[in-house]
N, C-alpha and C positions, 0 to 999 in steps of 0.2 A: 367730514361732517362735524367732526369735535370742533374746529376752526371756525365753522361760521356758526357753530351754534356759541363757543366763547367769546367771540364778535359780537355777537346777538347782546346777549345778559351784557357785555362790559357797556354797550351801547343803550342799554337799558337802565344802567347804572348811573350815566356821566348824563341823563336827562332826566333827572329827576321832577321837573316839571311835569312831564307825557306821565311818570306814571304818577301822580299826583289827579293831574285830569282822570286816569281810566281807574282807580279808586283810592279814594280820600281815606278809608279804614288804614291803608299802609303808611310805615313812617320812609319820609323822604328816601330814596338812593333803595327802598326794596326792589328785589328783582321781578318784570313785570311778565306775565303768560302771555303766547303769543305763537305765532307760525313766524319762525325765523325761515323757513327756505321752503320751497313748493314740496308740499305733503310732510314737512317736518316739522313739530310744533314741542313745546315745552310749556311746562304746567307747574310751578311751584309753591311748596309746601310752606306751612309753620313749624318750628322748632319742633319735632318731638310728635307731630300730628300727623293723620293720615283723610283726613276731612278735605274736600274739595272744596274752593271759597267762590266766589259767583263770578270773579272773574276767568277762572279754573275754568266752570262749566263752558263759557263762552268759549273759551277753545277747545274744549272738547267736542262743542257744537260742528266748530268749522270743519275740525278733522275725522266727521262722520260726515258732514255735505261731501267734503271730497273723496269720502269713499262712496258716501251712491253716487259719483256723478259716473262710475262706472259698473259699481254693483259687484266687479271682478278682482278688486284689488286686496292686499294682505296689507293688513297692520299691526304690526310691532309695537309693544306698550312695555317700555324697560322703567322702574324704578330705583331710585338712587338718596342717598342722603348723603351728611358732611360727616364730618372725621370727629364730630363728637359725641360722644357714647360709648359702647361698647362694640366689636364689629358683629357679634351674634345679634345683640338686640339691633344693630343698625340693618343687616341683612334682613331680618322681619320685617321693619319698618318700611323695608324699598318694596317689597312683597306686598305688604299693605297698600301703600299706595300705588304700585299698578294696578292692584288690584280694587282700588276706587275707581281709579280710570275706567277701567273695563266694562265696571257695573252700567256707569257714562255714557260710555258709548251706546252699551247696550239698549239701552233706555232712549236714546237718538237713532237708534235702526239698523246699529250695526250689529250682524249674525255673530254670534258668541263663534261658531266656527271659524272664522274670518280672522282673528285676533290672537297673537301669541302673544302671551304675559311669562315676565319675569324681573325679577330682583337683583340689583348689582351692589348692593349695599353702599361702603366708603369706598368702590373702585369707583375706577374712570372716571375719577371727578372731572369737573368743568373747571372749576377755578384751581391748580393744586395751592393746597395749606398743609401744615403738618396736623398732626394729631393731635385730639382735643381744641380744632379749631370750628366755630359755628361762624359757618361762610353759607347766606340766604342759596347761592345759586347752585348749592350743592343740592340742596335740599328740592331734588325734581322729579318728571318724571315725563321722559322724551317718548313720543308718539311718531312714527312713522309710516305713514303711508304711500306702501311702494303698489305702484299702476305693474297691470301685466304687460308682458311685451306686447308689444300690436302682432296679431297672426300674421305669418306671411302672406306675401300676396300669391295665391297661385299662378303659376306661372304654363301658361298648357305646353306639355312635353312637345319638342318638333317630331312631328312625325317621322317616323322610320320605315322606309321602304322594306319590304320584306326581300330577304335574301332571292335573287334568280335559282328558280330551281335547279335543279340538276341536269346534266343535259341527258337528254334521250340515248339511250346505246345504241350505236348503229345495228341497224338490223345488218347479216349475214345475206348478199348478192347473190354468191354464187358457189355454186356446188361443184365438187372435180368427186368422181367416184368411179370404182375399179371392183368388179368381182367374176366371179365364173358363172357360164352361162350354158345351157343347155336346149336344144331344138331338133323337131321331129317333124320334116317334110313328109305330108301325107300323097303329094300330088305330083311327083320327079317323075322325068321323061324318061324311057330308058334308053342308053347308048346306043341299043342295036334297032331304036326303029319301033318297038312292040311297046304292050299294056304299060302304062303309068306305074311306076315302081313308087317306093318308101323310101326314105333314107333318114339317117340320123346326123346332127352335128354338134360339137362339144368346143368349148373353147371360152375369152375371156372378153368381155364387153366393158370398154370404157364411156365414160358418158361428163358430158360439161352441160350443167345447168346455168344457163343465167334465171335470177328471181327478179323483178324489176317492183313486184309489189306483196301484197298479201296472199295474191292468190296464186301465184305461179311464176309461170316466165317459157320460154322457149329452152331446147336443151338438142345439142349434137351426140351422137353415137354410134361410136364404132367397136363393131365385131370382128374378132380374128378367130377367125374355127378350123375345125379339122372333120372332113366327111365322112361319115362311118356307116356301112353296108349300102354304099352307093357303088353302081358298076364301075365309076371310077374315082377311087378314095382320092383323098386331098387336101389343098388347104384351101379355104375359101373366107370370103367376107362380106360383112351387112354391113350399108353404111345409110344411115336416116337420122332423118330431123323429126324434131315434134313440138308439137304445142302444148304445154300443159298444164291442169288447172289441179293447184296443191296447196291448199289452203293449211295455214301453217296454224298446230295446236298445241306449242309449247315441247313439250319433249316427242309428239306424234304429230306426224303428217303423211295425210292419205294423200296419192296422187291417180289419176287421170288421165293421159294420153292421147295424143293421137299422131302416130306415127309414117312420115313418109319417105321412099324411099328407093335402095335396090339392094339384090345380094348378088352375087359373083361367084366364080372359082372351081376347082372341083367339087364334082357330085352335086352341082346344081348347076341348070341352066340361067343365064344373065338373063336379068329383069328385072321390073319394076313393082314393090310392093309395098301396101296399106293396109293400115289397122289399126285398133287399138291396144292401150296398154294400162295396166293397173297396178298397184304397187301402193306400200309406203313404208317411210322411215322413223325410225327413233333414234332419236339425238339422245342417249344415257350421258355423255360427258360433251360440255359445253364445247362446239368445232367439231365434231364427232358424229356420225352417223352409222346405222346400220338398217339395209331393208330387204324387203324379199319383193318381186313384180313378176310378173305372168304378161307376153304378149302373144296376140294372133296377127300373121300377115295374111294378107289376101295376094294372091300371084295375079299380075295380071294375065300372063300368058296362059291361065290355066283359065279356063272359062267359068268351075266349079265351086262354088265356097267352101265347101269339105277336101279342094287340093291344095290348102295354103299351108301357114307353119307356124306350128305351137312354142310358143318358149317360153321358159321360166328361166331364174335368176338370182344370184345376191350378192346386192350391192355394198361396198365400203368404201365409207366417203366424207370428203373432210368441207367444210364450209368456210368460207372467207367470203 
């Protein structure tokens, strides 16, 4: 800025006609006020004074138009003088005349907030000269009005997809489970031909669940027993399917039954047998199951509903 404004004054100087034309009070070659570059302007002094002369005001004028033509902009008002006098009393003097400036401005519409004033005294001259030289272009006082940045333009963020959830855990198919089992035929034939005998049978029942949904699924199971106070003790076995509806409740599931089938072997006669079954499990550790179930078969051979067989149970079993 120093460069075009000492371009300026020297250009000011080598036409002494122009400022002759903008006022006759000056003698030839003084230095003339004026806006050397967009929003920069200078203002110059007489020897020794701090007075504004009416060409002075004129550009004070300008340099308050171009601050309302935004209303937003800061203006800088440095005062300076030459290297004759003393540097104290010349530091006052540049302080004085920003400080006419300002009044200036003020008085053309610019907010006293808006305007930083200050004093440079014999620094940062415009022309250098040594000491005790009275050089016109020293003697000033540079106005600068700096515009604010333009706001940015906003720009709308691109949208961001939100991340894919999570995927769902697969739910657990299919159940394999194994525990001891226990059953009391109320309605066995007896070996020799007579009344309808009791018996008891003890042993360990495996069982494979498929689950295909929420509520259950079909499941196979097989019994290996051993016959106890039957006329003729043994091993025997139950083998049946079922349908069952197990609505699954997080670490508890109640199931439902319906069992079809046959048993076999000693201490019961072969046949065919139906009923229900009841039960359920808790899952305490994730894969992990433990339950207790109660069923009744119906014999078909036996004509009576009070000749079928009681069982209870419990189950431990592992889900995949």
């Amino acid at each position: 800025m120093k460069v075009l404004l000492i371009g300026a004054s020297l250009l000011a100087v080598t036409a002494p006609g122009m400022a002759h034309a903008q006022t006759s009070a000056r003698p030839t070659g003084a230095p003339v006020a004026s806006e050397v570059a967009q929003g920069q302007y200078l203002v110059f002094f007489d020897l020794g004074r701090a007075e504004l002369t009416s060409e002075a005001r004129r550009v004070v004028a300008e340099a308050a138009e171009s601050y309302r033509q935004t209303g937003r902009a800061r203006v800088d008002v440095t005062g300076y003088t030459d290297t004759s006098g003393s540097p104290a009393r010349n530091q006052r003097l540049s302080e004085q005349r920003a400080q006419a400036v300002e009044v200036e401005l003020v008085q053309q519409g610019v907010p006293a907030s808006s305007i930083t004033v200050s004093g440079r005294g014999q620094n940062d001259l415009l022309v250098p000269t040594a000491d005790g030289v009275r050089q016109p272009e020293n003697r000033r006082v540079e106005i600068v009005v700096t515009q604010p940045e333009p706001a940015p333009v906003a720009v709308a963020p691109e949208p961001v997809e939100p991340p894919p959830p999570p995927p769902e855990p697969e739910p657990d198919h299919f159940l394999f489970a194994l525990g001891p089992v226990y059953g009391h035929n109320f309605g066995e034939d007896d070996a020799d031909g007579g009344d309808k005998t009791q018996s008891d049978m003890a042993g360990v029942e495996l069982t494979f669940n498929a689950l295909p949904g929420f509520l259950g699924g079909v499941s196979l199971k097989q019994m290996v027993l051993y016959s106890l106070n039957s006329t003729d003790d043994g091993a025997a076995g139950r083998s049946v399917a079922s349908l069952d509806f197990a609505p699954d409740f997080g670490i508890f599931r109640p199931t439902l039954s319906a069992n079809f089938g046959g048993i076999y072997g000693n201490g019961v006669q072969n046949g065919f047998v139906a009923g229900p079954e009841i039960g359920f499990d808790l899952t305490l550790i994730k894969g992990f199951t433990v339950g207790l179930k109660a069923a009744y078969d119906y014999q078909f051979r036996n004509a009576g509903w009070d000749e079928g067989i009681v069982w209870g149970g419990l189950d431990l079993g592992i889900r995949f």
